[in-house]
Backbone as JSON, one array per atom type, in Angstrom:
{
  "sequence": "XXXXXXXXXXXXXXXXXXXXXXXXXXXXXXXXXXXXXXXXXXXXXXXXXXXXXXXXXXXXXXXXXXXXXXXXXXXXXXXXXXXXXXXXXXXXXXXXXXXXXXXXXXXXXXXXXXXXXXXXXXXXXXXXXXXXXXXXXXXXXXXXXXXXXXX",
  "N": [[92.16, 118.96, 85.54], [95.22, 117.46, 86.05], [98.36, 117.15, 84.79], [99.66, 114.8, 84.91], [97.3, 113.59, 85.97], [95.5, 113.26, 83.6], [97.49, 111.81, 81.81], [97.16, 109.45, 82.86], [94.73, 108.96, 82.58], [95.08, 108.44, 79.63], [96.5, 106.54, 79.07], [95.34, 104.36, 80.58], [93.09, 104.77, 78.38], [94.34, 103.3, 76.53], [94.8, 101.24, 77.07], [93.09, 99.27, 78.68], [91.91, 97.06, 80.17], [94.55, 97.89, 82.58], [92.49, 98.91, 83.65], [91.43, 98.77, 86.64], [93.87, 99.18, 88.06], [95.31, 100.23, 90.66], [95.37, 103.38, 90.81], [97.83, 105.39, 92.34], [98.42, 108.07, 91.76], [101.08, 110.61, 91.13], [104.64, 110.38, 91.57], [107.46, 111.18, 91.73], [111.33, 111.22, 91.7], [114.39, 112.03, 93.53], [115.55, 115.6, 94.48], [116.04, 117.8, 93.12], [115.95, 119.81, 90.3], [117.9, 118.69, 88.69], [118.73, 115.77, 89.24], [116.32, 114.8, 89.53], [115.58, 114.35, 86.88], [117.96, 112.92, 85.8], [117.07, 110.44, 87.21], [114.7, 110.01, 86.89], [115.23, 109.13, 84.03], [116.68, 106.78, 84.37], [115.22, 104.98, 85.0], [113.76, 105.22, 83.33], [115.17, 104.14, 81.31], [115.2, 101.17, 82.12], [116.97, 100.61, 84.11], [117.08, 101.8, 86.68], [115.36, 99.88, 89.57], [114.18, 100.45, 91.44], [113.51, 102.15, 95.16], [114.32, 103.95, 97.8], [113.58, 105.27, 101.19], [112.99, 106.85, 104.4], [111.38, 105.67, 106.85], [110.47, 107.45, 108.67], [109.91, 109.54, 107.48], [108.07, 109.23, 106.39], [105.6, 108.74, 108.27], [105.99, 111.07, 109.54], [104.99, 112.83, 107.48], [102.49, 111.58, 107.26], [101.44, 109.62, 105.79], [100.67, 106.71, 103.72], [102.31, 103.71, 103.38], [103.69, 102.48, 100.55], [102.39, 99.86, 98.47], [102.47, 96.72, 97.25], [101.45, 96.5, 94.11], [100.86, 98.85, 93.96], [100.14, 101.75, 91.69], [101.94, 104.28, 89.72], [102.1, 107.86, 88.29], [105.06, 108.46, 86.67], [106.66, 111.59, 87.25], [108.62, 114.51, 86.17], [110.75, 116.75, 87.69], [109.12, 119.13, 86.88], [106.62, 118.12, 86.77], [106.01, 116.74, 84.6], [104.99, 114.06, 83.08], [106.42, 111.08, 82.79], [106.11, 108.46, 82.56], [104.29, 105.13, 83.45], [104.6, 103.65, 86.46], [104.5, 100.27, 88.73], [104.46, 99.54, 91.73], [106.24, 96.42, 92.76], [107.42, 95.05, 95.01], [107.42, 95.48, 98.57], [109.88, 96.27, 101.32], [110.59, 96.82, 104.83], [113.16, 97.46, 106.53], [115.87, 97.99, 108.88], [117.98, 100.7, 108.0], [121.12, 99.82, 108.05], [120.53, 97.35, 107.48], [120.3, 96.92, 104.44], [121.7, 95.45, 101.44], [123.88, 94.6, 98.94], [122.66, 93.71, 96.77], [120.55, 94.5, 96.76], [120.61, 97.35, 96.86], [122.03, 98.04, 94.05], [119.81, 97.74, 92.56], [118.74, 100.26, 92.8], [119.93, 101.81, 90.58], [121.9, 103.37, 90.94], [124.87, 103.75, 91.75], [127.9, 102.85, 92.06], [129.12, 100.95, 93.84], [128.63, 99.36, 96.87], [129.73, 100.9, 98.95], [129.86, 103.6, 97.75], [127.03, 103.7, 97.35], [126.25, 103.9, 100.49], [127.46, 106.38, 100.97], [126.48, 108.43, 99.19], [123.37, 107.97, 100.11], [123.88, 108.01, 102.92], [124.17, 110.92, 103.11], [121.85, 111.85, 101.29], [120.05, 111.11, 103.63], [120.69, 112.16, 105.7], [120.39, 114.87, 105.18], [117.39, 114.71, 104.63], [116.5, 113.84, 107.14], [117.4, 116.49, 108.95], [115.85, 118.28, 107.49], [113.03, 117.42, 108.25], [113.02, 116.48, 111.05], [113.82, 114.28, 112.38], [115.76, 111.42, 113.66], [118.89, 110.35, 111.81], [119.82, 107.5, 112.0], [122.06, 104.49, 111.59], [120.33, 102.06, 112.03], [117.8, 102.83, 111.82], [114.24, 102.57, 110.58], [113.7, 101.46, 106.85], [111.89, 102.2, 104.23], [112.0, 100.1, 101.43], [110.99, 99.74, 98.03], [110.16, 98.22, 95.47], [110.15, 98.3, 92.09], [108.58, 98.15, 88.67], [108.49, 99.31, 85.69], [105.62, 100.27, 83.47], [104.46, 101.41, 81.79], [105.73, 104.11, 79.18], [105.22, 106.99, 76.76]],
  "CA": [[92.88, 117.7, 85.53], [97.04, 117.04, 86.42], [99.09, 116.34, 83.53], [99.73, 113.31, 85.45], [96.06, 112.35, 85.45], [95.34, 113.15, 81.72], [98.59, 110.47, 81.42], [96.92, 108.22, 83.5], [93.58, 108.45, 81.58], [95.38, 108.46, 78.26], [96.85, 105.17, 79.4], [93.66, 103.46, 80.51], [92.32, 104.15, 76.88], [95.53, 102.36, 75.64], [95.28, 99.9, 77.8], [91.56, 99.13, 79.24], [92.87, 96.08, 81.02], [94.64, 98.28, 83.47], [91.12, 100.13, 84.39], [91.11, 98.37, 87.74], [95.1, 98.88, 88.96], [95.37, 101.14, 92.02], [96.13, 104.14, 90.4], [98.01, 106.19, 93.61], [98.8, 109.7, 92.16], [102.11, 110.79, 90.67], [105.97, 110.34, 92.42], [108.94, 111.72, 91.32], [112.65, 110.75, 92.56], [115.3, 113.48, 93.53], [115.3, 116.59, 95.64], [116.37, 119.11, 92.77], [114.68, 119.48, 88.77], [119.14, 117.82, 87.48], [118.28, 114.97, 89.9], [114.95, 114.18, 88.87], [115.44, 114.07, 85.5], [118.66, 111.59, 85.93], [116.57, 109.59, 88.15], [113.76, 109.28, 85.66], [116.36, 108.81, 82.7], [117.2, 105.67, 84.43], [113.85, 104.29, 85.03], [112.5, 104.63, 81.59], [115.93, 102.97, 80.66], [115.02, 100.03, 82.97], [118.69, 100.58, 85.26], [116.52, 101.94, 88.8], [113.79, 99.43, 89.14], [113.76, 100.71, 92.94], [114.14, 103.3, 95.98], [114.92, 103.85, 99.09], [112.98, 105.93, 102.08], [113.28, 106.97, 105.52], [109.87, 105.01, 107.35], [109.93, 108.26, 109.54], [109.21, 110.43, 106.63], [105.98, 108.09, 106.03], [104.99, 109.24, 109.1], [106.02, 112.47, 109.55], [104.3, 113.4, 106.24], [101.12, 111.43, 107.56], [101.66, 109.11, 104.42], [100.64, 105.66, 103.55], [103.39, 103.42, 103.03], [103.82, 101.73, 99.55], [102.33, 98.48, 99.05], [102.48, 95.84, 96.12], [100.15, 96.85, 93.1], [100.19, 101.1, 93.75], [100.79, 102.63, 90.25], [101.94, 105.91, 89.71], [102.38, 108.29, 87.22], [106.16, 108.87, 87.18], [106.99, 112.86, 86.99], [110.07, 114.97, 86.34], [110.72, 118.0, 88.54], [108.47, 120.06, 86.39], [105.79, 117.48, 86.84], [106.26, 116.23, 83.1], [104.58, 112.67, 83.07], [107.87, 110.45, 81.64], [106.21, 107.03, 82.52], [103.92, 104.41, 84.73], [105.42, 102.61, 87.21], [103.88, 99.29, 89.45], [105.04, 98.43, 92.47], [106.48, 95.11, 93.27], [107.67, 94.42, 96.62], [108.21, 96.68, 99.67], [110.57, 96.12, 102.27], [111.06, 97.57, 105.7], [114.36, 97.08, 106.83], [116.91, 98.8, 109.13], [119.21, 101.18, 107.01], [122.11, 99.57, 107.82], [120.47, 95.88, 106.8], [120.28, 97.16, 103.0], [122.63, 94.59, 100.92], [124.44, 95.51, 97.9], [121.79, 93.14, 95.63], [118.62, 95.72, 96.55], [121.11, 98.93, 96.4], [122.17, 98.14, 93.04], [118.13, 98.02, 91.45], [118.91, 101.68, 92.4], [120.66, 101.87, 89.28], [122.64, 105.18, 90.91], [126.11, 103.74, 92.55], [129.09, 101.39, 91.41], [129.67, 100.0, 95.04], [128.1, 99.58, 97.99], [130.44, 102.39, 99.85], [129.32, 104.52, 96.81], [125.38, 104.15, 97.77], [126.24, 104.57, 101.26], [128.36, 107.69, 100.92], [125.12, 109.26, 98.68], [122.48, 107.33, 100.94], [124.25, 108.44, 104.66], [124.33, 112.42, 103.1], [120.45, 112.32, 101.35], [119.27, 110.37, 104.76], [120.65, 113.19, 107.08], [119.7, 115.74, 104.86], [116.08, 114.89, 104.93], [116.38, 114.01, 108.88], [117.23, 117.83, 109.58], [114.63, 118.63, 107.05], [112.06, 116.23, 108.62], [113.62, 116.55, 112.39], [113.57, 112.85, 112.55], [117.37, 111.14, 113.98], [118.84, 109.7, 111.44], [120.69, 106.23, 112.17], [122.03, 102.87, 110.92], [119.43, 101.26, 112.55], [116.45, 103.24, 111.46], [114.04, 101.9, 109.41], [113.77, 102.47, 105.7], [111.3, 101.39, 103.31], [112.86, 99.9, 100.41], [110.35, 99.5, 97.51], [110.9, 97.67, 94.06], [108.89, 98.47, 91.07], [108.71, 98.19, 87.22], [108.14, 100.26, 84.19], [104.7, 98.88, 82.97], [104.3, 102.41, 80.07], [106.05, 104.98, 78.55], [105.41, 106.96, 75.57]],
  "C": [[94.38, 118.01, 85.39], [97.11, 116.65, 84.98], [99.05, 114.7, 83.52], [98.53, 112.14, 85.28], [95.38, 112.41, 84.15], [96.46, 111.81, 81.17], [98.07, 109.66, 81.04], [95.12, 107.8, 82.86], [94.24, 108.25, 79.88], [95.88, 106.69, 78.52], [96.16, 103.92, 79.2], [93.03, 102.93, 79.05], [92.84, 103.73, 76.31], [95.37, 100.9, 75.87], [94.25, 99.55, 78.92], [91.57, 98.29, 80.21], [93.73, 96.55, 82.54], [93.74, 99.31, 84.47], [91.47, 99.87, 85.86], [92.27, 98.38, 88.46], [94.93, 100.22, 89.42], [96.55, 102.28, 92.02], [96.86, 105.19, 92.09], [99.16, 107.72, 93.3], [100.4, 109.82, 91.25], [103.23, 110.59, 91.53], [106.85, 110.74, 91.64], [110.33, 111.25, 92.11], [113.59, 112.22, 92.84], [114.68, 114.56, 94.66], [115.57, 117.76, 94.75], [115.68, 118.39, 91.29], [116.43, 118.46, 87.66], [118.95, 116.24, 87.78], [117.21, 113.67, 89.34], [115.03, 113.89, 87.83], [116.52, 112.98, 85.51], [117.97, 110.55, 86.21], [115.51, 108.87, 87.07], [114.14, 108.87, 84.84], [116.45, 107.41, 83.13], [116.38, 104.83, 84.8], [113.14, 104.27, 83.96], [114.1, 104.07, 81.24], [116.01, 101.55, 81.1], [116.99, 99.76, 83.93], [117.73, 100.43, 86.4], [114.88, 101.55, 88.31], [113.28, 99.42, 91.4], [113.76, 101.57, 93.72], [113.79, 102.98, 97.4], [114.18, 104.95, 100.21], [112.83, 106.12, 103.79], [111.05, 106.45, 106.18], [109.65, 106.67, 107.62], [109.22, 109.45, 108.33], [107.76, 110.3, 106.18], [105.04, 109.17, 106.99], [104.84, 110.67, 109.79], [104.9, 113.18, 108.51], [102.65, 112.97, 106.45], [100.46, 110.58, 105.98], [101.69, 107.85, 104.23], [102.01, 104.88, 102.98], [103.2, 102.42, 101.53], [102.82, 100.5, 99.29], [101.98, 98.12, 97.28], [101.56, 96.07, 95.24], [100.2, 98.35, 92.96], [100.88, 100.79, 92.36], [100.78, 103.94, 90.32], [102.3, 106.28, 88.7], [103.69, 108.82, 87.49], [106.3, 110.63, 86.62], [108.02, 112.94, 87.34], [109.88, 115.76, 87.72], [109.18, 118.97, 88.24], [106.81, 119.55, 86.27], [105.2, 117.0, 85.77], [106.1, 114.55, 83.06], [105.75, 112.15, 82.36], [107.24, 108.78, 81.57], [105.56, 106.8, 83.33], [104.76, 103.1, 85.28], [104.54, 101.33, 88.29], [104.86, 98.74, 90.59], [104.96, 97.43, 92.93], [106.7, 94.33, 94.61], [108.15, 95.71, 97.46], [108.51, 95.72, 100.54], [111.39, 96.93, 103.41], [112.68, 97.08, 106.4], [114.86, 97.52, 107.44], [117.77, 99.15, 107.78], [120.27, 100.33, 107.01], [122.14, 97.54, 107.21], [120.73, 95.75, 105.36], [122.01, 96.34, 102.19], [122.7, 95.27, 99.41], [123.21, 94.96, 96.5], [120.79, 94.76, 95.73], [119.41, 96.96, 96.0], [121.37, 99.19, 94.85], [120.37, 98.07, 92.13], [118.09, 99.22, 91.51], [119.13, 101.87, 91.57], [121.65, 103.23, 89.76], [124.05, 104.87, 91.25], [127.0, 102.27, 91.93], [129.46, 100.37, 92.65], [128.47, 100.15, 96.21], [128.87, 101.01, 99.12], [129.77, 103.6, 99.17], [127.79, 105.15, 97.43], [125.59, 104.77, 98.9], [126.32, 105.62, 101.94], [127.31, 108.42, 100.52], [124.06, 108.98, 99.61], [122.57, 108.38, 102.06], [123.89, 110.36, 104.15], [122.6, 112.56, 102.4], [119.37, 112.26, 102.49], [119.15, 111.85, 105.72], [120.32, 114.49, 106.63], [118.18, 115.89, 104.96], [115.6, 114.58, 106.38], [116.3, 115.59, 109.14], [116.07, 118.6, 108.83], [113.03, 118.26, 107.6], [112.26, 116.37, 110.19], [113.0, 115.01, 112.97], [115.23, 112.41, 113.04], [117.91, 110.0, 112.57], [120.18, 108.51, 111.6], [120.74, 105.42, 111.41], [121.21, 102.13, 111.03], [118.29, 102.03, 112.72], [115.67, 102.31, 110.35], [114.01, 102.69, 108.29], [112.71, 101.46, 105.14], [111.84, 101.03, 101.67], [111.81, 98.93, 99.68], [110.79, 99.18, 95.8], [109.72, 97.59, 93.38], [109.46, 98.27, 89.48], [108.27, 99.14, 86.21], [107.16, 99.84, 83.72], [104.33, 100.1, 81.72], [105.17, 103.44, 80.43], [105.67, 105.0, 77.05], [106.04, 106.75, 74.63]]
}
């Protein structure tokens, strides 16, 4: 058994009531272990109650896309259970539709230029990683979730 799913049974026996939510596995945020841990920092402080994703990576990866109810066990880098999360709403969107309301549930940027500036350089980084094009007018999935435990 995953750290993650020892969590996610330790949880259950906290909380019996969530037997039946659609547990879907662990997620992490970030691309490096300084990253991840920011990222999570600001999701168990309730700042980033959201994120942001290239569709093509869905599909590249051969990867179901989000949908209202998944729970996951949130992990650091090191795959250090910090928290469960529930998601709330997904939304496909063109990149360049993304409005400053959704960017800010990121909790990561002071402006909209800000996100974009971080956004436009993680996007095309995981395009050449991914060999996907990445444009303004790609889609993205843009998924909004909550904190429902931490220890």
């Amino acid at each position: 058994m995953t750290k993650a799913e020892q969590y996610w049974t330790d949880f259950i026996k906290k909380n019996p009531s969530e037997s039946k939510s659609a547990y879907c596995g662990e997620i992490s945020f970030g691309w490096n272990a300084q990253l991840s841990l920011e990222l999570s920092l600001l999701v168990l402080s309730g700042k980033k109650t959201a994120t942001c994703a290239a569709m093509e990576s869905y599909v590249l990866d051969n990867e179901p896309l989000p949908k209202e109810g998944n729970t996951y066990v949130l992990v650091d880098w090191e795959e250090k259970p910090m928290g469960i999360i529930r998601t709330k709403k997904v939304t496909v969107l063109p990149y360049s539709a993304v409005t400053w309301d959704m960017a800010q549930k990121e909790g990561e940027d002071s402006s909209m230029e800000e996100w974009r500036f971080h956004h436009d350089e993680a996007f095309e980084e995981d395009a050449d990683l991914m060999g996907y094009d990445f444009t303004p007018e790609m889609p993205v999935v843009f998924e909004e979730f909550e904190l429902i435990y931490r220890k």
